[in-house]
mmCIF file of the N, C-alpha and C atoms, coordinates in Angstrom:
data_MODEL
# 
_entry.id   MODEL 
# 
loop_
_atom_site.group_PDB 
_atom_site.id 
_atom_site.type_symbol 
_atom_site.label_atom_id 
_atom_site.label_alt_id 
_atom_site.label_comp_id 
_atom_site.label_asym_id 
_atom_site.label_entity_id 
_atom_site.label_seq_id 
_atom_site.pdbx_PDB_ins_code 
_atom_site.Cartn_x 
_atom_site.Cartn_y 
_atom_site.Cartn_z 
_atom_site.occupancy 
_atom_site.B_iso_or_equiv 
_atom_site.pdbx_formal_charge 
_atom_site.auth_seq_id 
_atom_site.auth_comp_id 
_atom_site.auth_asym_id 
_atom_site.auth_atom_id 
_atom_site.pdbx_PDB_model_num 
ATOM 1   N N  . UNK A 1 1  ? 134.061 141.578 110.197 1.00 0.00 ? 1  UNK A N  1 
ATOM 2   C CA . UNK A 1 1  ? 134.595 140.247 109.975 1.00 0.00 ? 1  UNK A CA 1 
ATOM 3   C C  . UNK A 1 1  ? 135.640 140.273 108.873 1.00 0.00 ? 1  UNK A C  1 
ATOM 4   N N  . UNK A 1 2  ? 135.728 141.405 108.297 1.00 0.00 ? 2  UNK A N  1 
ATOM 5   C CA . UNK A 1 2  ? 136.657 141.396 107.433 1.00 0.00 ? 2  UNK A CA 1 
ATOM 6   C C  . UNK A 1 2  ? 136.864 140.599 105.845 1.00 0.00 ? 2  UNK A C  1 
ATOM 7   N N  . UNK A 1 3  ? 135.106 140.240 105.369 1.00 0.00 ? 3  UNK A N  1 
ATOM 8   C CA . UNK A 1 3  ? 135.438 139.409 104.224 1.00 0.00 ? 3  UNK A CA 1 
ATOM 9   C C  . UNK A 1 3  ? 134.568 140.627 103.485 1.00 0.00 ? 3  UNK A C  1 
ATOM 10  N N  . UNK A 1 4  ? 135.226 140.571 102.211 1.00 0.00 ? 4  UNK A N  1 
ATOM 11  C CA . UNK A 1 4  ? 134.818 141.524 100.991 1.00 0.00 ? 4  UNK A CA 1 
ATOM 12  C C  . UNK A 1 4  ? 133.243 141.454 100.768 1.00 0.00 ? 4  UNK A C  1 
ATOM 13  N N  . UNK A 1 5  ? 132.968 142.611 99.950  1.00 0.00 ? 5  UNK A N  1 
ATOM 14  C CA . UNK A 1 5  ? 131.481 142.660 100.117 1.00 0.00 ? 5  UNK A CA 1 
ATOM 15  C C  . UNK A 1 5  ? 131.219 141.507 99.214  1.00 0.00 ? 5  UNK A C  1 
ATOM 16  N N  . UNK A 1 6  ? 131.373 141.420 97.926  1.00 0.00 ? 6  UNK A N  1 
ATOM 17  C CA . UNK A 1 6  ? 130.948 140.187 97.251  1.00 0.00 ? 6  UNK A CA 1 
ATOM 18  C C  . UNK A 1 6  ? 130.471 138.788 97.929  1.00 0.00 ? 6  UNK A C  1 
ATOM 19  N N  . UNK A 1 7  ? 131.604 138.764 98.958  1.00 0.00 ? 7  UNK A N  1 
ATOM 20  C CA . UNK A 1 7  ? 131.403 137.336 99.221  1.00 0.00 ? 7  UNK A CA 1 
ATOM 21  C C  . UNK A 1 7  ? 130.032 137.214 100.207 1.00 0.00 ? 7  UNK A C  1 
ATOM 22  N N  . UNK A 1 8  ? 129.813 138.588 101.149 1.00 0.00 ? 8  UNK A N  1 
ATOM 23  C CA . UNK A 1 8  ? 128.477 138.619 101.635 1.00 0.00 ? 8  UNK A CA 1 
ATOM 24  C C  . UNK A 1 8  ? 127.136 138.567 100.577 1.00 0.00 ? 8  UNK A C  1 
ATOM 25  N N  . UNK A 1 9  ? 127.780 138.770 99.518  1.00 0.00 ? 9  UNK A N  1 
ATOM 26  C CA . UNK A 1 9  ? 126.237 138.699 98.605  1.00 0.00 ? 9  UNK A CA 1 
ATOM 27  C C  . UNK A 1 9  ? 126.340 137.584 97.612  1.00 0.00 ? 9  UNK A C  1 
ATOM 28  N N  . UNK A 1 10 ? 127.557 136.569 97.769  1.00 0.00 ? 10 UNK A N  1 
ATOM 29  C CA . UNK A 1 10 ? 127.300 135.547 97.339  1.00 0.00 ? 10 UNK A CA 1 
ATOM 30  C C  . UNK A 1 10 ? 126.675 134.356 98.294  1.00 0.00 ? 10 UNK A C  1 
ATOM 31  N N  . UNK A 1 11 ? 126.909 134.500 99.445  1.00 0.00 ? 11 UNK A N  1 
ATOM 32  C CA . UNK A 1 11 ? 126.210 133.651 100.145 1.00 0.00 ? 11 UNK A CA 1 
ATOM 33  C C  . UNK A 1 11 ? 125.161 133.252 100.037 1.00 0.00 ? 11 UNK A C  1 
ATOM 34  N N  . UNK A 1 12 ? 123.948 134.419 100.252 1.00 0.00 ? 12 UNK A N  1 
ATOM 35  C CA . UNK A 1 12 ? 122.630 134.116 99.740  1.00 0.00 ? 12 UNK A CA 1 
ATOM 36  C C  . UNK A 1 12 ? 122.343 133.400 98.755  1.00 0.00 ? 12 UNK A C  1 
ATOM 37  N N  . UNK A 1 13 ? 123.091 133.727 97.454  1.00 0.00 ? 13 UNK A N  1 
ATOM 38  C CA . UNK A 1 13 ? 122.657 133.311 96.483  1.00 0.00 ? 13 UNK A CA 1 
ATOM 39  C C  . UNK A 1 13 ? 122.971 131.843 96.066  1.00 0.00 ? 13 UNK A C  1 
ATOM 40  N N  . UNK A 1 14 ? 124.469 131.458 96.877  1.00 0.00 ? 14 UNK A N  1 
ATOM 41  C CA . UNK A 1 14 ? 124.722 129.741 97.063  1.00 0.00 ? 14 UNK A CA 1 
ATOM 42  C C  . UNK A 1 14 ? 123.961 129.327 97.647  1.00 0.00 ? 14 UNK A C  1 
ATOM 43  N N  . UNK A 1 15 ? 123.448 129.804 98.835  1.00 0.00 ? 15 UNK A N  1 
ATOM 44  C CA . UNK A 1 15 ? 122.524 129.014 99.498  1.00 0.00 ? 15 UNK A CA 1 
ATOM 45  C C  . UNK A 1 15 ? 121.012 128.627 98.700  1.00 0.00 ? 15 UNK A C  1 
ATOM 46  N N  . UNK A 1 16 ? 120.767 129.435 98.111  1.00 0.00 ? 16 UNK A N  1 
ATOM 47  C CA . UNK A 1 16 ? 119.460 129.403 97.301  1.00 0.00 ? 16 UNK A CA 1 
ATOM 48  C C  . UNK A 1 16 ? 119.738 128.648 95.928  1.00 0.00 ? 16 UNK A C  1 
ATOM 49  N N  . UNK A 1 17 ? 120.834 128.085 95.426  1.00 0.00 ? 17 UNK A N  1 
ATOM 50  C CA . UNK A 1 17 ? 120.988 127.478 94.619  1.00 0.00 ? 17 UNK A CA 1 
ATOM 51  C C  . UNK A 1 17 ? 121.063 125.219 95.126  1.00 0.00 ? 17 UNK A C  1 
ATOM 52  N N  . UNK A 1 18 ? 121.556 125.800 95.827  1.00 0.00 ? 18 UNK A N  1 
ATOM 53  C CA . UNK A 1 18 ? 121.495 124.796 97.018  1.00 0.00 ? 18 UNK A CA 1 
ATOM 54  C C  . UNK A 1 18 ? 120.256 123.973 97.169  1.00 0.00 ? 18 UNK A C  1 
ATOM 55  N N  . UNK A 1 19 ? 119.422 125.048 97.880  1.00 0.00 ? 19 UNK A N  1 
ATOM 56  C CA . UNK A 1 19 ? 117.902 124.937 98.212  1.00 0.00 ? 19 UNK A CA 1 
ATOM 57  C C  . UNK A 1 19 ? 117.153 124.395 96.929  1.00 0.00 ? 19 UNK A C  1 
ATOM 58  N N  . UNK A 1 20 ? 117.415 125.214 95.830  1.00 0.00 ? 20 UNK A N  1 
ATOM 59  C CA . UNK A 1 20 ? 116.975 124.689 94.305  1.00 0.00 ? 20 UNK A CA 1 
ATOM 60  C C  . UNK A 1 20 ? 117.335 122.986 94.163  1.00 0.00 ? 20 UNK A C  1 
ATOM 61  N N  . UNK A 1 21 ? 118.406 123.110 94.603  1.00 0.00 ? 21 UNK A N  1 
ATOM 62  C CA . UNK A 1 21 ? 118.746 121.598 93.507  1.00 0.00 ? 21 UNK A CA 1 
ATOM 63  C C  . UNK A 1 21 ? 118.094 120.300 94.781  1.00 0.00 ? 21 UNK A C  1 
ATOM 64  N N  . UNK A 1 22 ? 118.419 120.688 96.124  1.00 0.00 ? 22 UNK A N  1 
ATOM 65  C CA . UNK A 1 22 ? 117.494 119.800 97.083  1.00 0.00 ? 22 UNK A CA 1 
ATOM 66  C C  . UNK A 1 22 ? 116.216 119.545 96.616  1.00 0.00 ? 22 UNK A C  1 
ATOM 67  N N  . UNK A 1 23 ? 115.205 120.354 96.480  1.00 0.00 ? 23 UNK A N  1 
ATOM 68  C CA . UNK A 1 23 ? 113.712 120.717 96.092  1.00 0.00 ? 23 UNK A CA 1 
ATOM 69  C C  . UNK A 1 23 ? 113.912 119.969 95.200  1.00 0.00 ? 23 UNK A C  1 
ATOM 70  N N  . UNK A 1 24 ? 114.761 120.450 94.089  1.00 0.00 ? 24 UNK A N  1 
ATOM 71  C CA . UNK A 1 24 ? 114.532 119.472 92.707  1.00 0.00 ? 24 UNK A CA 1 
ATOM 72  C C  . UNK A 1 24 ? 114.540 118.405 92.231  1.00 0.00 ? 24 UNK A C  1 
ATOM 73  N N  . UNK A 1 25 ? 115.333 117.818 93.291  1.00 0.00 ? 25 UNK A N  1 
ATOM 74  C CA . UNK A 1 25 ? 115.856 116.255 93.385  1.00 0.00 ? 25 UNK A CA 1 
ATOM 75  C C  . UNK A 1 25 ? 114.538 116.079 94.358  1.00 0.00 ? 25 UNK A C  1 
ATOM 76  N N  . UNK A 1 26 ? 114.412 115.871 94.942  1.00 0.00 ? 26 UNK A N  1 
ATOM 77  C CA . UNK A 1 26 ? 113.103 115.052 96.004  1.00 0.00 ? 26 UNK A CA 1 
ATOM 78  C C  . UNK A 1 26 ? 111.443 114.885 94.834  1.00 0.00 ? 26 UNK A C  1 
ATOM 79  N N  . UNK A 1 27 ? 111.864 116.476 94.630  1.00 0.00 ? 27 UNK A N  1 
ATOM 80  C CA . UNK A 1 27 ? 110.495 116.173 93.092  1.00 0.00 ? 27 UNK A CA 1 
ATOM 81  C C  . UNK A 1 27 ? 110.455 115.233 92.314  1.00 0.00 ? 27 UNK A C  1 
ATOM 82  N N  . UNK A 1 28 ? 111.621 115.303 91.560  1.00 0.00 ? 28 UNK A N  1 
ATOM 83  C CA . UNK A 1 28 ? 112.012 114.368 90.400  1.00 0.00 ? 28 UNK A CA 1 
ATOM 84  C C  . UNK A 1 28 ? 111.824 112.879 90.913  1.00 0.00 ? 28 UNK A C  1 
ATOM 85  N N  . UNK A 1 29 ? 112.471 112.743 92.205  1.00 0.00 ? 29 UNK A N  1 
ATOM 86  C CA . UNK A 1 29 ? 112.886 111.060 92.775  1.00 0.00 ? 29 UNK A CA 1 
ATOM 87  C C  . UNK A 1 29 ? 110.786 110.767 92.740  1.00 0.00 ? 29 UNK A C  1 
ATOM 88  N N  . UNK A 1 30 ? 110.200 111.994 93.480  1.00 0.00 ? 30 UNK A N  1 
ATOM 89  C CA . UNK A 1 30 ? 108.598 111.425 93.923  1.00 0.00 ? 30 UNK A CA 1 
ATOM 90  C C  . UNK A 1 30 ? 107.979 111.386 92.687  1.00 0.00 ? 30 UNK A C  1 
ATOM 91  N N  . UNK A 1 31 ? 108.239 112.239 91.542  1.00 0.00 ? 31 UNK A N  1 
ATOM 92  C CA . UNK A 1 31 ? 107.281 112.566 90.192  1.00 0.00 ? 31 UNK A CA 1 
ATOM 93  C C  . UNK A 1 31 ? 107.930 110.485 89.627  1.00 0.00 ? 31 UNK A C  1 
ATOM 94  N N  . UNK A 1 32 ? 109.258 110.574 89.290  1.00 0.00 ? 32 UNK A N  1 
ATOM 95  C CA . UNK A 1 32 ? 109.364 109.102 88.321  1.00 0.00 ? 32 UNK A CA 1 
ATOM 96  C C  . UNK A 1 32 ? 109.126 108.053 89.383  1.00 0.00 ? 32 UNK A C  1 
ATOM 97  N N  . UNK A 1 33 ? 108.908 108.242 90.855  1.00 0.00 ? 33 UNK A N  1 
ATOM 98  C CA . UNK A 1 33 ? 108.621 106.938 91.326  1.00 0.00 ? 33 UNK A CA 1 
ATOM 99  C C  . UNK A 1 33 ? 110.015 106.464 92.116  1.00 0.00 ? 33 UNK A C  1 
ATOM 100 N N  . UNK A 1 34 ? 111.024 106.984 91.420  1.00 0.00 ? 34 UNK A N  1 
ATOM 101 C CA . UNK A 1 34 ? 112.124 106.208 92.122  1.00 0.00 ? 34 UNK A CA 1 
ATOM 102 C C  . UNK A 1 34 ? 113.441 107.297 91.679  1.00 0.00 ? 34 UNK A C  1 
ATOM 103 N N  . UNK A 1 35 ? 114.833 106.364 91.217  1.00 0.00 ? 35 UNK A N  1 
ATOM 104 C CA . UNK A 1 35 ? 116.070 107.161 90.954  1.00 0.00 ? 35 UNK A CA 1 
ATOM 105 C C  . UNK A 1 35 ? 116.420 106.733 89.623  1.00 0.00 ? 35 UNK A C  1 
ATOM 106 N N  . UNK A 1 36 ? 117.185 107.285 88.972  1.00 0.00 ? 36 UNK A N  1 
ATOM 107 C CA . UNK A 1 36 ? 117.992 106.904 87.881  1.00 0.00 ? 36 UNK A CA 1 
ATOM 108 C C  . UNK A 1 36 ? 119.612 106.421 88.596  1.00 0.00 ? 36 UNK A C  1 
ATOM 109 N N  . UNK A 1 37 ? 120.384 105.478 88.399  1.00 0.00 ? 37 UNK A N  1 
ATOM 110 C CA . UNK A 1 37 ? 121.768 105.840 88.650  1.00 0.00 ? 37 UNK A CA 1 
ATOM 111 C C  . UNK A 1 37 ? 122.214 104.708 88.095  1.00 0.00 ? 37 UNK A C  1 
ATOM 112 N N  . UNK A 1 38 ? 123.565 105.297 86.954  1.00 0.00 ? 38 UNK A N  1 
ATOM 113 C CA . UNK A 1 38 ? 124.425 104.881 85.845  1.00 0.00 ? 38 UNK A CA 1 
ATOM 114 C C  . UNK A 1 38 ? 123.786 103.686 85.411  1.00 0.00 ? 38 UNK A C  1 
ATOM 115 N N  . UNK A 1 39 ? 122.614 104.383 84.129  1.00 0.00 ? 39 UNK A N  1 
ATOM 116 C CA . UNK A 1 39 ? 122.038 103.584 83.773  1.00 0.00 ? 39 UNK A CA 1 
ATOM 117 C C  . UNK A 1 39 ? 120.732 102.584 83.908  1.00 0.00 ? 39 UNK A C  1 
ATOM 118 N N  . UNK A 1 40 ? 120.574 102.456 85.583  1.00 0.00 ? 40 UNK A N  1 
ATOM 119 C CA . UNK A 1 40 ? 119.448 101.879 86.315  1.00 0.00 ? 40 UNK A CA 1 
ATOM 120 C C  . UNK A 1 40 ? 118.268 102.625 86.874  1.00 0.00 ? 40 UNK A C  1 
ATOM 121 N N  . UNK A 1 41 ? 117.279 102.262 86.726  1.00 0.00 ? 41 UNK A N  1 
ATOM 122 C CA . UNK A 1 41 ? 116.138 102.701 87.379  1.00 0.00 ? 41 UNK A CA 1 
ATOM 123 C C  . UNK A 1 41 ? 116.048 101.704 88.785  1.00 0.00 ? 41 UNK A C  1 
ATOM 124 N N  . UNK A 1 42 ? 115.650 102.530 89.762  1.00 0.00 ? 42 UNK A N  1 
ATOM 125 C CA . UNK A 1 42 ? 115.718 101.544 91.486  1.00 0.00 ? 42 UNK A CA 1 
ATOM 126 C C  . UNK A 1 42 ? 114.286 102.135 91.591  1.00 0.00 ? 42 UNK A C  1 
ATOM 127 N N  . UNK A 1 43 ? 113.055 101.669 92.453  1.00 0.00 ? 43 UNK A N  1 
ATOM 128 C CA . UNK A 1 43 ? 112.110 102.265 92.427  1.00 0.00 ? 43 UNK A CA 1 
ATOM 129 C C  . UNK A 1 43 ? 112.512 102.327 94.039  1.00 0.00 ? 43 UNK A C  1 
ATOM 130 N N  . UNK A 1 44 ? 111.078 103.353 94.382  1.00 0.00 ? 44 UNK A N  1 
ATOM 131 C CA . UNK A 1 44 ? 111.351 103.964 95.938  1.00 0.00 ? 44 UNK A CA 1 
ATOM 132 C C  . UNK A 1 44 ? 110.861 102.451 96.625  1.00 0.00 ? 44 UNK A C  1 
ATOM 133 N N  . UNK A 1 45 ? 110.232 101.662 96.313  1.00 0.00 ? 45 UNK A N  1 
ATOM 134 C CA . UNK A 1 45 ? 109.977 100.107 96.630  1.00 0.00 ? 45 UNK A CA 1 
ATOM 135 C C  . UNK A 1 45 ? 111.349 99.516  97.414  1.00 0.00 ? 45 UNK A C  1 
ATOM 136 N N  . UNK A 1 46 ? 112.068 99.337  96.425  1.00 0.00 ? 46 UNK A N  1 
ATOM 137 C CA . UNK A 1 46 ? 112.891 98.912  96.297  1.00 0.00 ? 46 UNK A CA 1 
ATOM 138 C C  . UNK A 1 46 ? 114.567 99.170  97.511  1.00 0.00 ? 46 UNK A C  1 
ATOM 139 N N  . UNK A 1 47 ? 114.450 100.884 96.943  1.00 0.00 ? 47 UNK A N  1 
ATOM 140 C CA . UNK A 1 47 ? 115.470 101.296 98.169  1.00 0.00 ? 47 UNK A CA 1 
ATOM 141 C C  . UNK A 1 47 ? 114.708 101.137 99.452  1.00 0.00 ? 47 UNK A C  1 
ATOM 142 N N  . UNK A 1 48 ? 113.574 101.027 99.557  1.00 0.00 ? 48 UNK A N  1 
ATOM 143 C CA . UNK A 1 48 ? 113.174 101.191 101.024 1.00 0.00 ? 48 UNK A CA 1 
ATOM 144 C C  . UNK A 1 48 ? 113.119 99.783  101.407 1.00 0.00 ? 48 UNK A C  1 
ATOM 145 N N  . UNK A 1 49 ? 113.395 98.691  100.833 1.00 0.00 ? 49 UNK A N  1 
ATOM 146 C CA . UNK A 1 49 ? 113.623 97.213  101.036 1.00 0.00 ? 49 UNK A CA 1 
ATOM 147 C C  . UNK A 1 49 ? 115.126 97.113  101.487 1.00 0.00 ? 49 UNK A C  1 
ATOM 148 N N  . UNK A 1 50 ? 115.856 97.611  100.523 1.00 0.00 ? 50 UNK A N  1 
ATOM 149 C CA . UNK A 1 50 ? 117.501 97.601  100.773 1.00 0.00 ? 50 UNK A CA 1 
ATOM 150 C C  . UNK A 1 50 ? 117.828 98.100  102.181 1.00 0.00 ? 50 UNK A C  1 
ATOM 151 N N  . UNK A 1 51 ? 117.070 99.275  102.563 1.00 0.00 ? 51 UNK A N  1 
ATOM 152 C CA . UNK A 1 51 ? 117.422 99.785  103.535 1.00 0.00 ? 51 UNK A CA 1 
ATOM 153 C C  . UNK A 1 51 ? 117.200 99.578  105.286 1.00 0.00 ? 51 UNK A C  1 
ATOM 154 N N  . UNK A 1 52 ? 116.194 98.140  105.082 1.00 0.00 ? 52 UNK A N  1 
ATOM 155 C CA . UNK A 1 52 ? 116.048 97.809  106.064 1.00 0.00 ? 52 UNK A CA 1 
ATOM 156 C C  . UNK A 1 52 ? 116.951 96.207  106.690 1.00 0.00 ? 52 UNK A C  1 
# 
Protein backbone atom coordinates (compact mmCIF):
# COMPACT_ATOMS: atom_id res chain seq x y z
CA UNK A 1 0.00 0.00 0.00
CA UNK A 2 2.79 2.06 0.06
CA UNK A 3 2.43 4.08 3.45
CA UNK A 4 5.61 4.25 5.73
CA UNK A 5 6.04 1.95 8.51
CA UNK A 6 5.31 4.50 11.26
CA UNK A 7 2.11 5.30 10.09
CA UNK A 8 1.13 1.42 10.31
CA UNK A 9 2.09 1.56 13.95
CA UNK A 10 0.44 4.65 14.60
CA UNK A 11 -2.82 3.48 13.80
CA UNK A 12 -3.24 1.14 16.54
CA UNK A 13 -2.26 3.34 18.88
CA UNK A 14 -4.89 6.32 17.63
CA UNK A 15 -7.33 4.00 17.66
CA UNK A 16 -6.76 2.99 21.27
CA UNK A 17 -6.57 6.46 22.34
CA UNK A 18 -9.82 6.98 20.81
CA UNK A 19 -11.31 3.95 22.53
CA UNK A 20 -9.82 5.58 25.90
CA UNK A 21 -11.45 8.84 25.71
CA UNK A 22 -15.07 7.11 24.48
CA UNK A 23 -14.88 4.70 27.69
CA UNK A 24 -13.97 7.72 29.62
CA UNK A 25 -16.57 9.97 28.77
CA UNK A 26 -19.64 7.46 29.16
CA UNK A 27 -18.00 6.73 32.81
CA UNK A 28 -17.70 10.13 33.87
CA UNK A 29 -21.35 11.24 32.20
CA UNK A 30 -22.83 7.67 34.41
CA UNK A 31 -20.40 8.19 37.69
CA UNK A 32 -21.71 12.43 38.08
CA UNK A 33 -25.20 11.53 36.93
CA UNK A 34 -25.21 13.75 34.02
CA UNK A 35 -22.74 16.40 31.84
CA UNK A 36 -20.87 19.42 32.61
CA UNK A 37 -21.07 22.02 29.57
CA UNK A 38 -19.70 25.75 29.75
CA UNK A 39 -20.39 26.04 33.09
CA UNK A 40 -23.79 23.94 33.50
CA UNK A 41 -24.58 20.80 34.99
CA UNK A 42 -27.70 18.96 32.70
CA UNK A 43 -28.59 15.74 34.51
CA UNK A 44 -29.18 12.45 32.37
CA UNK A 45 -33.07 13.31 33.54
CA UNK A 46 -33.06 16.01 31.90
CA UNK A 47 -31.33 15.36 28.37
CA UNK A 48 -33.49 12.42 28.09
CA UNK A 49 -36.62 14.88 28.44
CA UNK A 50 -35.09 17.30 25.79
CA UNK A 51 -34.71 14.58 23.59
CA UNK A 52 -37.98 13.42 23.19
Amino acid sequence: MGAPGKDAFLLPVTASLLLYTIIRSVSLTFKQGGIYWRGTFYSLSELKKRRQ
